[in-house]
C-alpha positions as CSV (number, residue, x, y, z in Angstrom):
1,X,-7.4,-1.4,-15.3
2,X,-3.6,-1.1,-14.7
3,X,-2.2,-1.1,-11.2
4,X,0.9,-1.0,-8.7
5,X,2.5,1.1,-11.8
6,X,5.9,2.7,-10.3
7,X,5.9,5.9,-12.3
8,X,3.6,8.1,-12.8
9,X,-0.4,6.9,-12.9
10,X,-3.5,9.3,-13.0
11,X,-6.8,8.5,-11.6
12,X,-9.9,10.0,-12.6
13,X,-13.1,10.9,-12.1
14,X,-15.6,13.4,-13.7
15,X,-16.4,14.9,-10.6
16,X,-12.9,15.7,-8.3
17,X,-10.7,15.2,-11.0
18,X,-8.0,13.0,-8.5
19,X,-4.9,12.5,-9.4
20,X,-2.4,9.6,-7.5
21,X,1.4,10.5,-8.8
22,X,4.1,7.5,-8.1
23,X,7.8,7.6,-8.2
24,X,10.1,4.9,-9.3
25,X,11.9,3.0,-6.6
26,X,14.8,4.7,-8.1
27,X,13.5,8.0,-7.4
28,X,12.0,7.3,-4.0
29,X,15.3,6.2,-2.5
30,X,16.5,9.5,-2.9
31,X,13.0,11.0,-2.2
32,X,12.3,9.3,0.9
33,X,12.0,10.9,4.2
34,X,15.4,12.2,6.0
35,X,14.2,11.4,9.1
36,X,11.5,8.0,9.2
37,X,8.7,7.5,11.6
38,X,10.3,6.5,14.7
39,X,6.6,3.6,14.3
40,X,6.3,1.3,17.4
41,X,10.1,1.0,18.3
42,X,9.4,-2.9,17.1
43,X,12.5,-5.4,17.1
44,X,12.9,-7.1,13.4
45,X,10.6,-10.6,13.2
46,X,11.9,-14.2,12.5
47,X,12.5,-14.2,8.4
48,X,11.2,-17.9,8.8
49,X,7.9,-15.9,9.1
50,X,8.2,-13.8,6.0
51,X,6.9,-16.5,3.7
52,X,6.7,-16.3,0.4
53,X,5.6,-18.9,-3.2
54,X,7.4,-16.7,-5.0
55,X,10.8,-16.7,-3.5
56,X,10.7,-13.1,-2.3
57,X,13.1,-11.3,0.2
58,X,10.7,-9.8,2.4
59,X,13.3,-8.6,4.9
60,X,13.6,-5.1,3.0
61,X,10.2,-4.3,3.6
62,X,10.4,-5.5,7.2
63,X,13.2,-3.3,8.3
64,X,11.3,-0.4,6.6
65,X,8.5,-0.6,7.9
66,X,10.3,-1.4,11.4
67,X,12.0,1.9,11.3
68,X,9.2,3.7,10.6
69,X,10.2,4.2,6.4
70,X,6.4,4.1,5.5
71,X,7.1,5.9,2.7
72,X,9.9,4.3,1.0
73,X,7.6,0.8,2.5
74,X,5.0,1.9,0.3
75,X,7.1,2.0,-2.7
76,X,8.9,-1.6,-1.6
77,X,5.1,-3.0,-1.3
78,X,4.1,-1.5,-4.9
79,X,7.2,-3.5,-6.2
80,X,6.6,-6.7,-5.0
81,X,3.1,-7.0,-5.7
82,X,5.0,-6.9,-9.6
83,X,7.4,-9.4,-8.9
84,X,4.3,-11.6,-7.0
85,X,2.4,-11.0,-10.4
86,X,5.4,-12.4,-12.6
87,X,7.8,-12.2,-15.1
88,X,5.6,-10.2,-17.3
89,X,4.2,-7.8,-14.7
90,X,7.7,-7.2,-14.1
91,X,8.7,-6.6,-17.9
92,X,5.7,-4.1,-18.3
93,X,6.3,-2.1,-14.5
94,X,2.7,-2.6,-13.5
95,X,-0.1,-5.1,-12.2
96,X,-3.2,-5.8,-14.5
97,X,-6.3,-6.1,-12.1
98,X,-6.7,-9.5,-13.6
99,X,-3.8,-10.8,-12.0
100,X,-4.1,-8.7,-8.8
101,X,-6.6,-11.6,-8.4
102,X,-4.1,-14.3,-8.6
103,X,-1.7,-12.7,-6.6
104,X,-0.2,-15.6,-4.3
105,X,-2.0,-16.2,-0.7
106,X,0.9,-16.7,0.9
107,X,2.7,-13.3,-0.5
108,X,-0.4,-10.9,0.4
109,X,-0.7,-12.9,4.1
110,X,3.4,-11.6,4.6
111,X,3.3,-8.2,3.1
112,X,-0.3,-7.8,5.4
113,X,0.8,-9.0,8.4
114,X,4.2,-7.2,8.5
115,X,2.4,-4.2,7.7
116,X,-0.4,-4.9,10.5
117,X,3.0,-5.7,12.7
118,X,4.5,-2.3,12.0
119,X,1.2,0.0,12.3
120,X,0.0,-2.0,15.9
121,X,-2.9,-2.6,13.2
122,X,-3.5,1.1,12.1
123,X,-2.1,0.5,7.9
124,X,-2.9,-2.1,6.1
125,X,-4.9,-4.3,2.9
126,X,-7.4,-5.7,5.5
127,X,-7.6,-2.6,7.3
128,X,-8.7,-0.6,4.6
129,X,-11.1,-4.0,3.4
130,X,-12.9,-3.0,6.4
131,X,-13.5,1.0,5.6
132,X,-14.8,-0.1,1.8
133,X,-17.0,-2.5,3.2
134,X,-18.2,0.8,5.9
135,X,-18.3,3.2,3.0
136,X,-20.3,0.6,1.1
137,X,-17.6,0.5,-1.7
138,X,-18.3,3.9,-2.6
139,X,-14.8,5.0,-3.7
140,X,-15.4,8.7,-3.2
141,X,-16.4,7.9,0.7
142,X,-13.7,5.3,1.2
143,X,-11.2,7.8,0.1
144,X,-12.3,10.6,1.9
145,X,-12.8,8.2,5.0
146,X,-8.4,7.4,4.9
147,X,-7.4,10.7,4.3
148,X,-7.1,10.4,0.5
149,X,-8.8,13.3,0.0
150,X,-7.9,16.5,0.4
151,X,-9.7,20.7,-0.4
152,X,-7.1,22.3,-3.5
153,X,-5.9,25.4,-1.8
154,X,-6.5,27.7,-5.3
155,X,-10.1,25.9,-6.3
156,X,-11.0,25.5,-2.9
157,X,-12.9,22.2,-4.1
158,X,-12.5,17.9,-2.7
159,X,-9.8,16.3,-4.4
160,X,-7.2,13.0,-4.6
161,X,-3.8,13.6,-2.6
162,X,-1.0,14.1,-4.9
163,X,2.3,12.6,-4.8
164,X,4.3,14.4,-6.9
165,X,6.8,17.3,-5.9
166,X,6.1,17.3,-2.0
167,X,4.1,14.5,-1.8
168,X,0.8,15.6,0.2
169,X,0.1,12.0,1.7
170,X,1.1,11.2,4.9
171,X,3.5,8.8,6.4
172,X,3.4,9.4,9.9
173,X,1.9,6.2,11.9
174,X,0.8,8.9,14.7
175,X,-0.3,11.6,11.8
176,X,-2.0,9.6,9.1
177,X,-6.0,8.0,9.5
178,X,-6.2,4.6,10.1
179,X,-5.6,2.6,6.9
180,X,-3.6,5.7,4.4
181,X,-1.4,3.3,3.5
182,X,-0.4,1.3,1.9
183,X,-1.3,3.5,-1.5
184,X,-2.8,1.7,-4.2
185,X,-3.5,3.9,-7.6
186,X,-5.9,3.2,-10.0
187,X,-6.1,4.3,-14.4
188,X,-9.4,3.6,-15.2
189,X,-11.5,3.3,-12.5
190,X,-11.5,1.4,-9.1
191,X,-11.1,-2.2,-10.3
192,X,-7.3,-2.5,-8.7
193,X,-8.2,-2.0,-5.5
194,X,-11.8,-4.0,-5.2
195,X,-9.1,-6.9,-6.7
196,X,-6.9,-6.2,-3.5
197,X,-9.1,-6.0,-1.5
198,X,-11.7,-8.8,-2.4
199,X,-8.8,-11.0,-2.2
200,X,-9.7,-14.7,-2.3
201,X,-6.7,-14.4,1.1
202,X,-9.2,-12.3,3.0
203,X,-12.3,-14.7,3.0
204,X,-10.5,-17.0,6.4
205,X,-8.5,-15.7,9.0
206,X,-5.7,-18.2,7.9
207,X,-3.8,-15.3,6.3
208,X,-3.2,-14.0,10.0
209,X,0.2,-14.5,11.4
210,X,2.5,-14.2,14.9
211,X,5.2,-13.0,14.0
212,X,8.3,-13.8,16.5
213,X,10.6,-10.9,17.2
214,X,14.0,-11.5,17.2
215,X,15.6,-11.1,20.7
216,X,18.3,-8.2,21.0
């Protein structure tokens, strides 16, 4: 299964017929919202906490998520998750599930807990761990359960959110259900997001984090 894929992905099944639509970060910068979630008026954290095996800059995604960008946040996460993945994630533009598994502890524990940070706990990889588990790891549920889902206005029938043109997800913190974001797509089935979220990172609560605000 391919995943994190910053163009356009399309995930099926027989029954609703879903359809997740990305952008490239190219794309989203322009595409992003005017006006960003004013979030939890946070101030930015310590980048001594934004750890990272791979040498990532992390700070992006902080001061995105800070100032409420969850949209263009969601791209920046999808992007990194590459560059975690390695030099030939990053030559191909997506993630195989395969080494979603392999992603690096320390990576997942920063991009979680600045988006945990950012939400007050409302977006988030563990957050949405916790709705699978609920909804039995019946995709259909799980998605209906974080908003995923929405009724076609012309068929009147259940389907997946689409992104593309206006993008019908929401990126709100006071709008969205607890644990929309971050957006993970899926090509041939579900096996992305059971890799994120089944994350060898999840099993101790090592992964959690204070992160120290800077004082103004």
């Amino acid at each position: 299964m391919l995943v994190v894929y910053p163009a356009v992905i399309a995930l099926r099944t027989p029954s609703r017929q879903p359809l997740f639509l990305f952008p490239k970060s190219s794309a989203i910068a322009t595409a992003t919202s005017a006006t960003p979630d004013s979030g939890l008026s946070r101030g930015p954290v310590d980048p001594n906490c934004l750890i990272s095996a791979k040498g990532i800059d992390y700070e992006p995604l902080m001061e995105q998520l800070r100032v409420g960008d969850y949209r263009m946040a969601d791209q920046t996460t999808r992007d990194v998750l590459i560059e975690m993945a390695g030099e030939e994630a990053m030559k191909r533009g997506y993630v195989y599930w395969t080494e979603a598994r392999q992603l690096p502890d320390e990576d997942l524990a920063t991009v979680e807990n600045l988006w945990l940070h950012y939400s007050d706990g409302k977006f988030g990889y563990t957050v949405q761990k916790n709705v699978w588990r609920l909804q039995k790891g019946v995709f259909d549920k799980f998605c209906d359960k974080i908003g995923w889902t929405t009724i076609d206005e012309v068929t009147g029938q259940a389907r997946k959110r689409r992104w593309f043109g206006d993008s019908e997800f929401s990126y709100k913190l006071d709008d969205a259900p607890k644990a929309h974001l971050p957006l993970t797509s899926a090509l041939r089935g579900t096996q992305l997001l059971k890799a994120l979220l089944q994350h060898r990172v999840w099993e101790t609560e090592e992964w959690k984090r204070d992160l120290t605000e800077l004082s103004a």
